[in-house]
Structures are given as C-alpha cells and as structure tokens.
C-alpha positions as CSV (number, residue, x, y, z in Angstrom):
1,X,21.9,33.5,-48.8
2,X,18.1,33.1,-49.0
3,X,18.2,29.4,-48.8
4,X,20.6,29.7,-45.9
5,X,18.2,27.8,-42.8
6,X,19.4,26.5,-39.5
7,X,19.4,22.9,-39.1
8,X,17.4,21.9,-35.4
9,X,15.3,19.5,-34.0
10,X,12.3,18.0,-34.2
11,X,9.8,16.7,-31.0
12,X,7.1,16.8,-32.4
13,X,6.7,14.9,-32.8
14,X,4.5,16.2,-31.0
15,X,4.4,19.4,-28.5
16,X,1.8,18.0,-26.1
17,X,2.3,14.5,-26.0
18,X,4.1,13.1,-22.9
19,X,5.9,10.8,-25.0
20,X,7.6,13.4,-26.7
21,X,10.2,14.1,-24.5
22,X,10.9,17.8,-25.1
23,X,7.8,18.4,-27.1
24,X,9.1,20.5,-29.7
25,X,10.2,19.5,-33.7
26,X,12.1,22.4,-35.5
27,X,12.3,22.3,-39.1
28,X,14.8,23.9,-41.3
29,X,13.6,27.5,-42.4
30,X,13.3,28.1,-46.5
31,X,14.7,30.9,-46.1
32,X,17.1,32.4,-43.0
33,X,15.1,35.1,-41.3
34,X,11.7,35.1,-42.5
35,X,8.6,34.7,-40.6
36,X,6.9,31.3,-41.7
37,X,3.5,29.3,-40.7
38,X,3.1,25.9,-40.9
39,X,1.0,22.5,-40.8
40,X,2.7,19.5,-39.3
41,X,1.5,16.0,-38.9
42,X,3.2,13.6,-36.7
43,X,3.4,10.1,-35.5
44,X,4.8,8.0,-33.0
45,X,4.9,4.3,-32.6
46,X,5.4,2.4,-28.9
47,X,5.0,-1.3,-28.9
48,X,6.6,-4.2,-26.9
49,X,5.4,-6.9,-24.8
50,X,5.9,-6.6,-20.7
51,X,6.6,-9.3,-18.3
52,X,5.0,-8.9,-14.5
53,X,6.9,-9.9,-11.8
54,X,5.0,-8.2,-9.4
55,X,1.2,-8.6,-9.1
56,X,-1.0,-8.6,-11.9
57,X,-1.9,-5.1,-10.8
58,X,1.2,-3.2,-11.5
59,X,0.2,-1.0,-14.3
60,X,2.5,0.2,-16.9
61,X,3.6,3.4,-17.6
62,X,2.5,4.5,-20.7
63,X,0.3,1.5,-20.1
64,X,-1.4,3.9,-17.9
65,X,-1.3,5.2,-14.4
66,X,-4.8,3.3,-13.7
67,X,-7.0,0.9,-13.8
68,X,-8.4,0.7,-17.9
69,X,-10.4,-2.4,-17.5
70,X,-7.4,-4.4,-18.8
71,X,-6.9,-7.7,-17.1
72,X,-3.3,-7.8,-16.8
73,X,-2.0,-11.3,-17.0
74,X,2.3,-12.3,-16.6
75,X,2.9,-11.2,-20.1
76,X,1.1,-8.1,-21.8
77,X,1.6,-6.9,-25.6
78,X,1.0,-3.0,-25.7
79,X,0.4,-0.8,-28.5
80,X,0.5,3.3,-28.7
81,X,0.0,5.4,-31.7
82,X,0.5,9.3,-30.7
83,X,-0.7,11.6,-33.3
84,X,-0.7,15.2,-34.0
85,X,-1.5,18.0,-36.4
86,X,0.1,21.5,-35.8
87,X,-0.6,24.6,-36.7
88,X,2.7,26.9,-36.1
89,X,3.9,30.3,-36.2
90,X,7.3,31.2,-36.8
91,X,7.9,35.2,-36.1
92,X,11.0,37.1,-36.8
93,X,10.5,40.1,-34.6
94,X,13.3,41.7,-34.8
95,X,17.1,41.0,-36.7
96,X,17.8,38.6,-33.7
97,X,15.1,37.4,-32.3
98,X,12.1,34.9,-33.5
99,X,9.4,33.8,-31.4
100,X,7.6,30.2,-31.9
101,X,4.1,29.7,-31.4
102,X,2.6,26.1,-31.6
103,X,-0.8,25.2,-31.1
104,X,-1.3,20.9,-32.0
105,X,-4.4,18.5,-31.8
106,X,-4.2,15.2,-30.9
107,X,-4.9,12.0,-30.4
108,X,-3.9,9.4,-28.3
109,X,-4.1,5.2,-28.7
110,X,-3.7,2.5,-26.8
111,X,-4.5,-1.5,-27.1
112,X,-2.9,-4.2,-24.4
113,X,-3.2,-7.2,-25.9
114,X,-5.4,-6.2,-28.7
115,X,-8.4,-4.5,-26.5
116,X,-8.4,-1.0,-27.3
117,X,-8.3,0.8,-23.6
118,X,-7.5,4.4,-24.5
119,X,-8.4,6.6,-28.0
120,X,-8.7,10.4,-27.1
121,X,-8.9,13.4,-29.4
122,X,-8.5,16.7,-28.1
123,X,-6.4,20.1,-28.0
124,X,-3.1,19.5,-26.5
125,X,-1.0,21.8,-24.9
126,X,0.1,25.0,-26.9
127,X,4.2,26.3,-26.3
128,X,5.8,29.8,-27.2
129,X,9.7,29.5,-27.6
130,X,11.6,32.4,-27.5
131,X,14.9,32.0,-29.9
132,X,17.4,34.5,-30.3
133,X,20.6,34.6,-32.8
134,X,23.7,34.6,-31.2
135,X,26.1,34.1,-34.3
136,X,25.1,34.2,-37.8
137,X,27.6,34.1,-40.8
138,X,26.4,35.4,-44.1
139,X,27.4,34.2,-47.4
140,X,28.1,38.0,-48.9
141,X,30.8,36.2,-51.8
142,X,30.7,32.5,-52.9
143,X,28.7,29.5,-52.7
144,X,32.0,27.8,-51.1
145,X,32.1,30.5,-48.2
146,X,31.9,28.6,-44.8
147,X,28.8,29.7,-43.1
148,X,27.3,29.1,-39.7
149,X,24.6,30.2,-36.8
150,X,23.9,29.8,-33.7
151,X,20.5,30.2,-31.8
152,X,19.5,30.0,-28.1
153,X,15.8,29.9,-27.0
154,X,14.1,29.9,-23.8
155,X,10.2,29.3,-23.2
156,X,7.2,27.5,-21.9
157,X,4.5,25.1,-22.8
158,X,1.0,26.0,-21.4
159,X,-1.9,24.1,-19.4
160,X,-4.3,24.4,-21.8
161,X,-4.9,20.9,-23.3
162,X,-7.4,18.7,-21.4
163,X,-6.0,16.7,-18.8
164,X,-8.8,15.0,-17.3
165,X,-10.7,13.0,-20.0
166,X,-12.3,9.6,-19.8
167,X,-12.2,6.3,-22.1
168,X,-15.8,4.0,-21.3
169,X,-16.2,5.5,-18.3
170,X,-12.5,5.7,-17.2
171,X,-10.3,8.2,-16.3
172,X,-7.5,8.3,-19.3
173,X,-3.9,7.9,-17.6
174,X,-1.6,11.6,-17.4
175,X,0.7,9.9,-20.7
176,X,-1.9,9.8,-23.0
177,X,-4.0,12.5,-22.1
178,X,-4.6,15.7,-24.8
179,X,-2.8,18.2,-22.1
180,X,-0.4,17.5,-19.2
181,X,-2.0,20.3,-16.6
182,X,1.3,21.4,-16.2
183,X,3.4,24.8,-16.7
184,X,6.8,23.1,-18.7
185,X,10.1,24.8,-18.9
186,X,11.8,24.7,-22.7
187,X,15.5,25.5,-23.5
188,X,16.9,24.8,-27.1
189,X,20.3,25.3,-28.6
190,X,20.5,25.1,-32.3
191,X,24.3,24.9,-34.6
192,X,24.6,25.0,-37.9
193,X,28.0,25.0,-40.2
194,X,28.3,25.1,-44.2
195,X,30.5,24.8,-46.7
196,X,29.4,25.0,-50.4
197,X,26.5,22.7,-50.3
198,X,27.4,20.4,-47.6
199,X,26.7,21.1,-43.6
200,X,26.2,19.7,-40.4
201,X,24.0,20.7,-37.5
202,X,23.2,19.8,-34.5
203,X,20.1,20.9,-31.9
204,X,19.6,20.2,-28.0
205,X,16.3,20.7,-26.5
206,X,15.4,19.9,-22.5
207,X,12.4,20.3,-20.8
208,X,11.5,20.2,-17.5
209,X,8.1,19.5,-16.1
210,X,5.7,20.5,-13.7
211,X,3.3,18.9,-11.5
212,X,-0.5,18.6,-11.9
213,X,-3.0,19.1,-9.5
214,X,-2.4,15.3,-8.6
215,X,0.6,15.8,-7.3
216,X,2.3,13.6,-10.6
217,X,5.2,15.1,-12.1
218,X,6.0,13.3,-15.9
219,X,10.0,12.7,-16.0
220,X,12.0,15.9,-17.3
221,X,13.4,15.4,-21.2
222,X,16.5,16.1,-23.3
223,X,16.5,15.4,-27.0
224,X,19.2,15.4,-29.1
225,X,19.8,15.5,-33.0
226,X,22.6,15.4,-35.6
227,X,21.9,15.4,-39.1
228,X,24.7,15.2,-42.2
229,X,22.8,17.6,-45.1
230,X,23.4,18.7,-49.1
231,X,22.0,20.9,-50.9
232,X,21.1,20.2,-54.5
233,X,19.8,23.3,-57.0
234,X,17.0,22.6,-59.6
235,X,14.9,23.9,-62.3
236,X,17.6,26.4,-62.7
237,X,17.5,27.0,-59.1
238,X,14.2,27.4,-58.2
239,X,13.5,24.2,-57.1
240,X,15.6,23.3,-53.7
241,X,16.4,19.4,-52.3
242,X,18.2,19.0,-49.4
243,X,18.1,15.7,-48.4
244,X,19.9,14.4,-44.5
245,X,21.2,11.8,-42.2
246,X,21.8,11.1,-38.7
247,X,20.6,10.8,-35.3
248,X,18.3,11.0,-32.8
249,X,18.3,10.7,-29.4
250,X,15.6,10.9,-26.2
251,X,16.5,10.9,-22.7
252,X,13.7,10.6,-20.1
253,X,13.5,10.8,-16.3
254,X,11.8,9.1,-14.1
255,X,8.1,10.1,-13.1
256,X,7.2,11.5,-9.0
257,X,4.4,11.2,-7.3
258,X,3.7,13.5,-4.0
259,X,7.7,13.8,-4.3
260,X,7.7,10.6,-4.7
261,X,10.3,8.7,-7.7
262,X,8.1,6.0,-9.4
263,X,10.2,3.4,-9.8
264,X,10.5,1.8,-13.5
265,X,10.1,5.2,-15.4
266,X,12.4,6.6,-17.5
267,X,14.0,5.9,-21.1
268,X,16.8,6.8,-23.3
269,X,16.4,5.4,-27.2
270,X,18.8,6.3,-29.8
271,X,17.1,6.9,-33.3
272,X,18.7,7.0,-36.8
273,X,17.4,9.8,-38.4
274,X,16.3,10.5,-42.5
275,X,14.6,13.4,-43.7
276,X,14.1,15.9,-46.9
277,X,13.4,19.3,-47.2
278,X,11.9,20.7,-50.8
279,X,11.5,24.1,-51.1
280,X,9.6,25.8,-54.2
281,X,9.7,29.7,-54.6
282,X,8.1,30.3,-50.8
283,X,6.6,27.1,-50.6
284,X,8.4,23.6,-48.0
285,X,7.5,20.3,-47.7
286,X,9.5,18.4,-45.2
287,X,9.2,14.5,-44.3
288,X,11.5,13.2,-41.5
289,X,11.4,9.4,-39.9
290,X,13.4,8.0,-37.1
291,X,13.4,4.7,-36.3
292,X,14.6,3.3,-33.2
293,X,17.8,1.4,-33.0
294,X,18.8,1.1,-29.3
295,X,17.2,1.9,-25.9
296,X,17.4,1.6,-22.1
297,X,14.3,1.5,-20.7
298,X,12.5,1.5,-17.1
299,X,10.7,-2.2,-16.2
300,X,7.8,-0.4,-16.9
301,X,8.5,1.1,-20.2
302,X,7.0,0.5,-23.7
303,X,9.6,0.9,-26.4
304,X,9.6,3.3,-28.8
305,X,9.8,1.9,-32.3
306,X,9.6,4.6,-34.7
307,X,8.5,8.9,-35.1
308,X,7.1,10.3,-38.6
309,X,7.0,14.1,-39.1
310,X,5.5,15.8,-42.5
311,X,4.1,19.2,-42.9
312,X,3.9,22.1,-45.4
313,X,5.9,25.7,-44.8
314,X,5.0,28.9,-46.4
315,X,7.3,32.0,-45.7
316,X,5.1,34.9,-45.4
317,X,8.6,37.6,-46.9
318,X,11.6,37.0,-48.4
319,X,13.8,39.7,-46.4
320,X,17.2,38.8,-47.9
C-alpha cells in the first residue's frame, strides 16, 4: 500500500496569513508513512467593492485597521493578493505519530481603488502540528480491499513573523502583516476511506487566536474540506494521477479589541474545490484551486474570490 496517503486539508494557503483562516494546507502523502519535505506556493485573491454608511473614516477590515493614506469616499473597490512560499517538513517519528514543521514567506497586497496602500514581504509565522494515527487499515490482499485512516493533531503557530512593519511611512494593518504577534492554537482531524481506486476524505482544522501586544485578537477559524478522489496507474505503475473534487469551506469569527467584538468582522465562504496529485518514483507535484461560490460576510468584509496551492514533494524513505 505504498501509494496509500490520507486525504486532508489545505490553509495554506498560507500558514501565516490572517486571511487564511486556520493557516494550515495538508497535502496527500506519496506514500502512507514516510517522512517528506516540501515547497509550496500559494495564492489568495480578495476583491469587492464596499459601500460606507458610516463616515468616510470607517476603515475596512482587511482594508486595514488604520489609516493607509487612502481617502475613503461612499463606495471603495479593494484588492488583496496573499502570497506564500513554504518550506515544510513532514516527520514520521514513530509508527503513529508525525510531526509538521512549516516555515512560509510572504507577501502581502493591497490597492483601494487602484492606489497601492500595502505590499510587504517578510517571514511569516512558523507552526509545528503534532498528528497522530488513530486508525489505519492496510491493504495486506487486493486492490479492491476497503481501506481507511484516521489522524488527530494538536499544535501551535509561533510569534515569529514580523508584526509591526510599515508601508510609506505607515504602520501596515494586523491582516496583512508578515506575522500576527500571537501564540495560535491548531487542532485537525483528517478521514480517509478507499475502495479499489475510488475514495473520499474529509479534513477539519480550527484555530484559535491570540492577542497581540495591542490588545487585537484576529477572529478564531474553522476550515473545512471534502474531496471525491481516483486513482489512475501509469507507465506500468510507476507514474501515479489522482485527480479530485469537492469543497471548501472557511468560517471566521469576528475580531476583539481590549475585549472588545469589532463589529462587521467575520466571514463564512463556501469554495468548490479541484486539485491533482502526480506522483513519480519519490517525486509529487500537487496543484489545487478553490474558487469561491457563496459567502456571508461582515459589512466590513472583502470577499474572497479564489485560493491557488502548487508545490513539489519529495519522500525522503519508502518504509512500506
């Protein structure tokens, strides 16, 4: 069963980005229990236009907590691009247990109404998740054996990202900084169930946030993903495709400030979800895109509109 690989989440997009809700993306493993590292790159896409009917100086969320030098008229267009590149570590210590080690750059953008008020690069926010196998079925007869796993991890993403950088002289608002300046809480459950080639899985992920040393506490996060996979053999095996469907979801609370709710935070968007794994001898190329189908969203809210994920495995043993 050395193709066998649970089937979880991605947040990638993005592990320090605000906007990614629970900061974590997960790709299927080449091969089940074996220690990998990879190189991600990821991409996320807010845009929408916001109507005041407050004063011309309510900022926007994720249109910043402050002041960018952006006249704000009744109607403002705003664009965010959140990118990262990862470098991750996937350890098998032990039969049961694998520990996760991501470490991303970044960098953030945003324009309101075509004036470019915030581009930052910088190290984001590294995370460690513990996981550790509950249930695993091994496929110890034939290829039409039902199969399945289950995982439970546990762990924490660290304040080591800059947190305080400035744009022309302005302080960069807490969304679209590099780092959060928080200690964040991470809990994931991962299923997985197989029959010949065809499976489902499904993967939960929540986070909950900290507050920074201005009292501002981002909104807590639950992701959500269901994917429909097959698995097709080529090159006489060697070559593996397993292409997928299904869903994505990102729930969002709202944002404190001194213990205080800040009202017009808070999302929930419903993504559909395409991706495609290809595996060559120890070698994986995933590419996964969401785009975003439904929402609800705070008054103060830019949508999301769409999350790209690509990156390179390379299993460092083939243990089975």
């Amino acid at each position: 069963m050395k193709w066998l690989a649970a089937l979880v989440l991605t947040l990638s997009v993005a592990p320090s980005m605000a906007c990614d809700v629970c900061g974590i993306f997960l790709g299927i493993q080449p091969h089940d229990r074996t220690s990998s590292i990879s190189l991600l790159w990821r991409a996320r896409l807010m845009e929408g236009t916001l109507t005041w009917s407050g004063t011309a100086l309510d900022p926007a969320k994720h249109g910043g907590h402050g002041n960018e030098g952006i006249t704000l008229t009744g109607s403002d267009h705003y664009r965010e691009v959140y990118q990262g590149l990862e470098l991750r570590a996937d350890l098998w210590l032990a039969e049961r247990f694998a520990l996760l080690v991501s470490v991303p750059a970044v960098n953030n953008y945003r324009a309101v109404n075509g004036y470019i008020g915030t581009d930052v690069y910088g190290l984001g926010d590294p995370l460690l998740l513990g996981r550790y196998l509950v249930a695993n079925t091994k496929c110890t007869t034939t290829d039409e054996r039902t199969v399945h796993r289950l995982m439970l991890g546990a762990g924490a993403k660290l304040p080591v990202g800059r947190s305080d950088l400035t744009y022309r002289e302005t302080v960069v608002a807490e969304d679209l900084q590099p780092g959060t300046g928080t200690w964040d809480l991470l809990a994931s459950a991962e299923y997985m169930v197989r029959r010949g080639r065809n499976g489902f899985g499904t993967t939960v992920v929540g986070r909950y946030n900290g507050t920074n040393s201005n009292a501002y506490r981002l909104g807590h996060g639950l992701s959500s993903t269901v994917e429909l996979f097959r698995r097709w053999d080529l090159a006489k095996g060697k070559l593996k495709f397993i292409p997928s469907l299904g869903a994505y979801h990102e729930w969002a609370g709202r944002d404190a400030e001194l213990d205080v709710i800040q009202q017009g935070t808070g999302s929930s968007t419903l993504f559909a979800h395409a991706g495609s794994r290809v595996w060559w001898r120890n070698w994986m190329l995933n590419l996964t895109y969401q785009h975003a189908v439904a929402w609800q969203l705070g008054d103060l809210m830019v949508p999301n509109r769409m999350r790209f994920v690509t990156g390179i495995t390379y299993n460092l043993a083939n243990k089975n």
